[in-house]
C-alpha positions as CSV (number, residue, x, y, z in Angstrom):
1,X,-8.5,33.8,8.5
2,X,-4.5,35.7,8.0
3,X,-1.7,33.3,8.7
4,X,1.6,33.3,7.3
5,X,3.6,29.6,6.7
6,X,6.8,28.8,4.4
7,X,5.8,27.2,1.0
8,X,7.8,23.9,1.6
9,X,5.4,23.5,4.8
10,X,2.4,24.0,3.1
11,X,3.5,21.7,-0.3
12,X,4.2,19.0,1.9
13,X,0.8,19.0,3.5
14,X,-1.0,19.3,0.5
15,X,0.5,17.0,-1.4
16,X,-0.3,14.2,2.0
17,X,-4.1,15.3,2.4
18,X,-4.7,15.3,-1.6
19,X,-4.0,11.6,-1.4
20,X,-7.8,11.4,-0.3
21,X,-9.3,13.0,-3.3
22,X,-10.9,11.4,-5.9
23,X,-11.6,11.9,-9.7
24,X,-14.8,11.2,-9.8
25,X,-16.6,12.9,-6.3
26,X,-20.4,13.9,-7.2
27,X,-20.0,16.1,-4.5
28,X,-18.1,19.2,-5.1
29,X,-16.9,19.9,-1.9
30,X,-15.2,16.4,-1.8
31,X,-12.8,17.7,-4.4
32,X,-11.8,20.7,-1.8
33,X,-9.2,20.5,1.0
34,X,-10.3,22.3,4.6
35,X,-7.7,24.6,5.4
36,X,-8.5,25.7,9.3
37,X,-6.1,28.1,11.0
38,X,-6.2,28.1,14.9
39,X,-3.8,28.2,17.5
40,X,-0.3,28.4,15.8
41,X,-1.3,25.7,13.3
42,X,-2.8,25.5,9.8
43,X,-4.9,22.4,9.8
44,X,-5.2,20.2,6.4
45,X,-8.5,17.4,6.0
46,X,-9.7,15.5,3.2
47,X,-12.0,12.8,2.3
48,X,-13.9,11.1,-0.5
49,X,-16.1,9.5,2.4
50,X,-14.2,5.7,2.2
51,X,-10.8,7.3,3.8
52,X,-10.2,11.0,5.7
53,X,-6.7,11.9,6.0
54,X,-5.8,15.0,8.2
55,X,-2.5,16.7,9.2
56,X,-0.8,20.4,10.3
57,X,2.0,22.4,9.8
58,X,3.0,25.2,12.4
59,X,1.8,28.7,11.0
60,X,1.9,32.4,12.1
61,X,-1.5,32.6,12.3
62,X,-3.0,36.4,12.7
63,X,-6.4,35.3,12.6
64,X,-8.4,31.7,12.7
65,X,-10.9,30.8,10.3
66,X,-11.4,27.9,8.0
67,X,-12.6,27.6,4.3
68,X,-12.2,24.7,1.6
69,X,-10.2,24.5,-1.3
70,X,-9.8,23.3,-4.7
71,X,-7.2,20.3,-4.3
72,X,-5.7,20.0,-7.5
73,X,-5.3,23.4,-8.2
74,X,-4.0,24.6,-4.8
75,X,-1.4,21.3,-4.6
76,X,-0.4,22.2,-8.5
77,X,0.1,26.2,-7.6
78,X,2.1,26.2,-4.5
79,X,4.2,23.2,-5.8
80,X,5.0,26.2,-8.3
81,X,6.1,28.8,-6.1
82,X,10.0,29.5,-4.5
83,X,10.9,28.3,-0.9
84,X,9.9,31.3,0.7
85,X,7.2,32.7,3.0
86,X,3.9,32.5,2.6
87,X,0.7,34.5,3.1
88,X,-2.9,33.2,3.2
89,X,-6.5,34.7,3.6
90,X,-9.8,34.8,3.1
91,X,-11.3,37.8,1.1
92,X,-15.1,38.4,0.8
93,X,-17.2,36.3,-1.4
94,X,-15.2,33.6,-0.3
95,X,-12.2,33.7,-2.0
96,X,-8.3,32.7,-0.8
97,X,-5.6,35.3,-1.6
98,X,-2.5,34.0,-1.6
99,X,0.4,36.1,-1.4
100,X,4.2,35.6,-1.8
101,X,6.7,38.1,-2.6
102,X,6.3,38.3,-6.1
103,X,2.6,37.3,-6.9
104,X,-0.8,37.7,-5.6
105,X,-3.3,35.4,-6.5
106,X,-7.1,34.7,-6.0
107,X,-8.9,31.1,-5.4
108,X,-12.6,30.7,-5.4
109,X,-13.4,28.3,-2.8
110,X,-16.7,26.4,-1.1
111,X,-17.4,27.0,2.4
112,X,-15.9,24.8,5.2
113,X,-19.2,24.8,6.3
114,X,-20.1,22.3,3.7
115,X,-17.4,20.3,4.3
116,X,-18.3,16.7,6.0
117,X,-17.6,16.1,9.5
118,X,-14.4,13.4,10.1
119,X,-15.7,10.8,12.1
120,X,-13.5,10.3,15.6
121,X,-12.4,7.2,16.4
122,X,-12.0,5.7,20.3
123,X,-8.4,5.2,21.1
124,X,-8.8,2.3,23.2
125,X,-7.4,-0.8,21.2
126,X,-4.1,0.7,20.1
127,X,-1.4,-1.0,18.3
128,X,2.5,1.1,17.6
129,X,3.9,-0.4,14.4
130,X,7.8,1.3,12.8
131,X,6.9,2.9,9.9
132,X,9.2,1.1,8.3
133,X,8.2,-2.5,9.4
134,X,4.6,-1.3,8.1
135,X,5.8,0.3,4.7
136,X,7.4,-2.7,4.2
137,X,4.6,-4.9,4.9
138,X,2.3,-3.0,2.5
139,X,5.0,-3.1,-0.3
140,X,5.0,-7.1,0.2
141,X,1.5,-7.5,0.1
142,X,-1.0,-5.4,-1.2
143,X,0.0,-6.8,-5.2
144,X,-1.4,-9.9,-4.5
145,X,-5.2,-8.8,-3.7
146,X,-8.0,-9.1,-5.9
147,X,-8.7,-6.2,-8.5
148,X,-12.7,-7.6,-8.7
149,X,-14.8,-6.8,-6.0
150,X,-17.2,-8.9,-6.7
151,X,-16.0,-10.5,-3.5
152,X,-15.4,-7.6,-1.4
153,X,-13.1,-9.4,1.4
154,X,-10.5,-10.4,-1.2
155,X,-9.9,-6.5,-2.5
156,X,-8.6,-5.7,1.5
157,X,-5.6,-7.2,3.2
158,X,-6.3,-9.1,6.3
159,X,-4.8,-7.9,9.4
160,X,-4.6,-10.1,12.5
161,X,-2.7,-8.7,15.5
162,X,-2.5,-11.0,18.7
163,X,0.6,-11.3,21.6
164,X,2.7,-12.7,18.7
165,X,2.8,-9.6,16.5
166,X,1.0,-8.2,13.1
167,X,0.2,-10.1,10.1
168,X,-1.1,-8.9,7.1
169,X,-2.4,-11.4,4.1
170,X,-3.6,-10.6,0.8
171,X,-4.9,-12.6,-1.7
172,X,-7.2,-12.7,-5.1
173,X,-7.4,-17.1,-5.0
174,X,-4.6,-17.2,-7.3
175,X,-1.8,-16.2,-5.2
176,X,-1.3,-15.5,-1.5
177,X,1.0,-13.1,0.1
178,X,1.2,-13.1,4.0
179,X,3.6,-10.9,5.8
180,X,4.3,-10.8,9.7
181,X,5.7,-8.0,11.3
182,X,6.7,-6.8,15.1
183,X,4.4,-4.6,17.3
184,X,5.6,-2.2,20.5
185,X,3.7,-4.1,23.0
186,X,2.1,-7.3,23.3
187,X,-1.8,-7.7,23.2
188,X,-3.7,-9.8,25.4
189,X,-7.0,-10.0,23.1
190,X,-6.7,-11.0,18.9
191,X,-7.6,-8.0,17.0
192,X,-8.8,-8.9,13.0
193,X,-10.0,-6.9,10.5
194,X,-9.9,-6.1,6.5
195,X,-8.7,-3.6,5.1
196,X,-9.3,-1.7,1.9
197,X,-6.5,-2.0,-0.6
198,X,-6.7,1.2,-1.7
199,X,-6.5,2.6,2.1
200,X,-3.0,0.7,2.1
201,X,-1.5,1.7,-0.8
202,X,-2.5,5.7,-0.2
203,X,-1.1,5.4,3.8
204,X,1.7,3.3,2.4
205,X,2.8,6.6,-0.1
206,X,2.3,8.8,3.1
207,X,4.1,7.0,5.4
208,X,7.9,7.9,4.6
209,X,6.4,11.9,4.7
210,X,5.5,11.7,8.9
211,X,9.2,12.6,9.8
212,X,8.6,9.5,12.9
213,X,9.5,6.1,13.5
214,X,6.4,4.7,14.6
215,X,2.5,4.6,13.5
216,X,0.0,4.4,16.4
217,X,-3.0,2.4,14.5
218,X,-6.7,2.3,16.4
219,X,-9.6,-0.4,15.4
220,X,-12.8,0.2,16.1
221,X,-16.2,-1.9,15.1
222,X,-16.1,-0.9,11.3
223,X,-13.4,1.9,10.9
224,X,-9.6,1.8,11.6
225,X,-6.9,5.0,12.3
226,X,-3.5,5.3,11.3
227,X,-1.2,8.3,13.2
228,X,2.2,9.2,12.2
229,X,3.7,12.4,13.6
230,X,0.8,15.0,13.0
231,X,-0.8,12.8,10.0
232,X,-3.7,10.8,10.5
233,X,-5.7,8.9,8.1
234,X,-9.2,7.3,8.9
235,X,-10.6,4.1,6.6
236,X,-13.4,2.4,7.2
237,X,-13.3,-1.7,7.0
238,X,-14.6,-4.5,4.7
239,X,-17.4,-5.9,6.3
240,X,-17.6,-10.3,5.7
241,X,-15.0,-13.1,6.8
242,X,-12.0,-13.6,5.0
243,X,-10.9,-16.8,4.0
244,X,-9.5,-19.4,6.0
245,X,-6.3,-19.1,4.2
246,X,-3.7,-21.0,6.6
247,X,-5.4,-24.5,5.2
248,X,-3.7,-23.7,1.9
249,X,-0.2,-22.9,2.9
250,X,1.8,-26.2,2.5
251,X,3.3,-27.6,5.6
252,X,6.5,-30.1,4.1
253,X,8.0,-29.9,0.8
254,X,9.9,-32.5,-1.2
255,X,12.2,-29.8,-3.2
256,X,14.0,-26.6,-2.2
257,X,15.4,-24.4,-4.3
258,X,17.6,-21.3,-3.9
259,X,18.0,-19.1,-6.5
260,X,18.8,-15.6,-7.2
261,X,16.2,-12.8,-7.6
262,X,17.8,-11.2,-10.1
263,X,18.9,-14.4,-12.7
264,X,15.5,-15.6,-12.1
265,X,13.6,-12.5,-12.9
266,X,15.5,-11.7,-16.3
267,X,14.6,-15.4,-17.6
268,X,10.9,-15.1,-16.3
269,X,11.2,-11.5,-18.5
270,X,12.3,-13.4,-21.4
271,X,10.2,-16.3,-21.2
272,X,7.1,-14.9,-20.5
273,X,7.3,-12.5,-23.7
274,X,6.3,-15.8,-25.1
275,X,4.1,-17.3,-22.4
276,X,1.6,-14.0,-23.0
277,X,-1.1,-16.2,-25.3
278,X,-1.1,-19.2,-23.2
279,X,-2.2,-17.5,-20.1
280,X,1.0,-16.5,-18.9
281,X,2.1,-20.3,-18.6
282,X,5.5,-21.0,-18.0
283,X,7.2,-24.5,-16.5
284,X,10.1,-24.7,-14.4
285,X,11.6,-28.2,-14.2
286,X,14.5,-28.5,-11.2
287,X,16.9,-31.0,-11.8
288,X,20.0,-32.4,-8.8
289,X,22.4,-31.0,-11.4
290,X,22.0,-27.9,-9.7
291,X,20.1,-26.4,-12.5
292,X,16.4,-24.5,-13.5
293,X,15.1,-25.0,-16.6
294,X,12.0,-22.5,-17.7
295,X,10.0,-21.9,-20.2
296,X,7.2,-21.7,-22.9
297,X,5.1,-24.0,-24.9
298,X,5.3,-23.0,-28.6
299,X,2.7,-20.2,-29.4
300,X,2.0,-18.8,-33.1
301,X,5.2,-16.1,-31.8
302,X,7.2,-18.5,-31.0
303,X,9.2,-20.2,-27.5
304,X,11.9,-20.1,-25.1
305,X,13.8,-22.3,-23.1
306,X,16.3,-21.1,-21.0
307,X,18.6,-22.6,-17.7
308,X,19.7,-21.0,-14.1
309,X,22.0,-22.1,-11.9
310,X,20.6,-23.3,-8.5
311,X,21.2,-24.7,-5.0
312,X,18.7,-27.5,-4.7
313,X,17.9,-30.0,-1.8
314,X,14.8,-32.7,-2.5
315,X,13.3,-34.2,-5.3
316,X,14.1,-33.6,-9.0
317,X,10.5,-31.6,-9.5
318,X,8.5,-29.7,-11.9
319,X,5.3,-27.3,-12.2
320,X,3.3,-25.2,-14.5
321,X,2.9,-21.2,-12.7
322,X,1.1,-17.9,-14.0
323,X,4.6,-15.8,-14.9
324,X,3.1,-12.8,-13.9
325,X,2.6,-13.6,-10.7
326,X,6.1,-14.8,-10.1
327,X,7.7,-11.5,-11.3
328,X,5.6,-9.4,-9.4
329,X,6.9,-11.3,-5.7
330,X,10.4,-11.0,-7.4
331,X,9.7,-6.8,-8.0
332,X,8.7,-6.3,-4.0
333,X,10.7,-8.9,-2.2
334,X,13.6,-7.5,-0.6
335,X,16.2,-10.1,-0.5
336,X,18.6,-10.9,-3.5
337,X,18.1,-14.7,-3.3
338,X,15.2,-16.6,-2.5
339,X,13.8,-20.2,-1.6
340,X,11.5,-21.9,-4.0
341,X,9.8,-24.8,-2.4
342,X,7.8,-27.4,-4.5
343,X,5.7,-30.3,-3.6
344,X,4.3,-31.5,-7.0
345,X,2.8,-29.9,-10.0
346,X,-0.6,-29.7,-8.1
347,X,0.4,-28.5,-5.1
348,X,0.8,-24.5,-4.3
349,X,4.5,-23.2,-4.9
350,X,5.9,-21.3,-1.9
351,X,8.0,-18.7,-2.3
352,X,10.3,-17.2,0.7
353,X,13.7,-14.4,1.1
354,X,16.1,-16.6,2.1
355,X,17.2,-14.7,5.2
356,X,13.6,-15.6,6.5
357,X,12.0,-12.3,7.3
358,X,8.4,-13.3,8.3
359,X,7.2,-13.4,4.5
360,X,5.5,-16.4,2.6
361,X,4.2,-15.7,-1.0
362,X,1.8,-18.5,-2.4
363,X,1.2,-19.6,-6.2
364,X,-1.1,-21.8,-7.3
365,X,-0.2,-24.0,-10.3
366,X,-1.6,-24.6,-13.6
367,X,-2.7,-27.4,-16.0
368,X,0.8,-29.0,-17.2
């Protein structure tokens, strides 16, 4: 293998592909990209055998050939070197030289021969998503699944596609996040499955980097593709039934509140500093005097009480919610304001941008 690419090409790709890798691989070869030069590309694969991610940059190549390796050191070198040209190849006793204009280095590698084959995936059932609806999606969703995988279905994110569009819902039983998002062209059949959360958040950093407006994904019986641009990434699914989570979403509400993202996140800040050693617990009482009152029962640090200004139709109303949880929706949510919708203190709060985008965030209440 001799080919010759520019350094900002090949940082790019390697900083994509070593999304894949992971700490702790048992085999050593899964800690190695496969470099493969034919045609006028340089081909880039990893995997850690849950997700594969692939992708090319256009090369000068002199001869093919393909050998693996070391991810961390390669991704940390080249990010080290000037914009400039590039030369790679393979030496005997399989080595990489790599040479720019003002060093010459050596890399021991493993053979690609060792490297594990990444599966192919049917491209029948095909859905084009905008990488920007999608990233956005992910952002507003993947927070709210479960960190335990004792039950597996609850670490994914649902996704449900049907001739009304994409949704994707996350939750851990404590809090619910369900976002719906536009697809190219209608389907006739429903198409579910669960996703890892950890496929999501690594396609969701890769995304922006595919230079294209749109994301072709495929499903198949127990893996799914992503394809942006040259960059593909391969997962395969949670297996089991997720939860029958529209049952919990409330469908009336005797108090609606809007109130700014930003007013209501610094108070939550405040309040929670001394909510931390009663679970998180904070109240929020809304009165028709157009205000928000929040806070803490007395812990051995001390309390807080502290008022926002609000819009409010309904009911005076009150409930007990994890702080945490409401802060994190606040972090992702895109909007500046937002509706707060109450029922009564044992009912799920509901959460909602105010210009309506297709998002629904779900807490449930605590013990007042």
């Amino acid at each position: 293998m001799k080919l010759f690419c520019t350094q900002k090409d090949l940082e790019t790709a390697l900083n994509i592909v070593d999304k894949a890798i992971s700490p702790n691989n048992t085999l050593p070869v899964l800690n190695n990209i496969l470099l493969k030069a034919e045609g006028k590309k340089l081909y880039f694969s990893s995997t850690n055998l849950e997700i594969a991610i692939s992708c090319s940059i256009d090369a000068d190549v002199r001869s093919e050939g393909a050998i693996t390796v070391p991810a961390k050191l390669i991704t940390n070198y080249i990010s080290l070197l000037n914009d400039e040209k590039v030369e790679l190849s393979i030496s005997e006793g399989l080595s990489l030289n790599i040479t720019s204009s003002t060093s010459n280095t050596k890399v021991k590698c493993i053979s690609a021969d060792e490297f594990p084959l990444i599966p192919k995936i049917e491209k029948s059932k095909e859905l084009v998503i905008k990488v920007d609806d999608l990233s956005e999606a992910i952002t507003e969703t993947v927070f709210a699944a479960s960190l335990n995988t004792s039950r597996p279905v609850l670490s994914g994110v649902y996704f449900i596609a049907n001739q009304d569009g994409l949704k994707l819902v996350a939750t851990d039983s404590y809090r619910l996040a369900e976002k719906k998002v536009e697809i190219g062209k209608k389907l006739t059949e429903e198409l579910t499955c669960i996703i890892p959360v950890k496929t999501l958040m690594e396609l969701g950093k890769i995304l922006g980097k595919s230079g294209t407006k749109d994301v072709k994904v495929n499903i198949s019986t127990n893996q799914i593709l992503f394809a942006a641009g040259d960059i593909e990434l391969i997962s395969r699914l949670i297996e089991g039934k997720f939860p029958d989570y529209e049952k919990i979403i409330p469908k009336e509400n005797k108090t609606e509140i809007e109130v700014s993202v930003e007013d209501l996140s610094l108070v939550l800040k405040r309040v929670s500093l001394f909510a931390r050693e009663n679970n998180n617990s904070v109240k929020l009482s809304a009165t028709n005097d157009g205000k928000l009152l929040i806070s803490s029962d007395e812990t051995k640090v001390g309390e807080e009480k502290a008022e926002i200004l609000i819009k409010i139709k309904g009911e005076n109303n009150k409930i007990a919610l994890n702080s945490q949880y409401l802060l994190d929706v606040l972090t992702y949510i895109s909007d500046d304001k937002i509706l707060f919708l109450m029922n009564d203190k044992v009912s799920p709060a509901v959460i909602k941008p105010l210009k309506g985008d297709g998002y629904v965030y779900i807490i449930m209440p605590l013990k007042v």
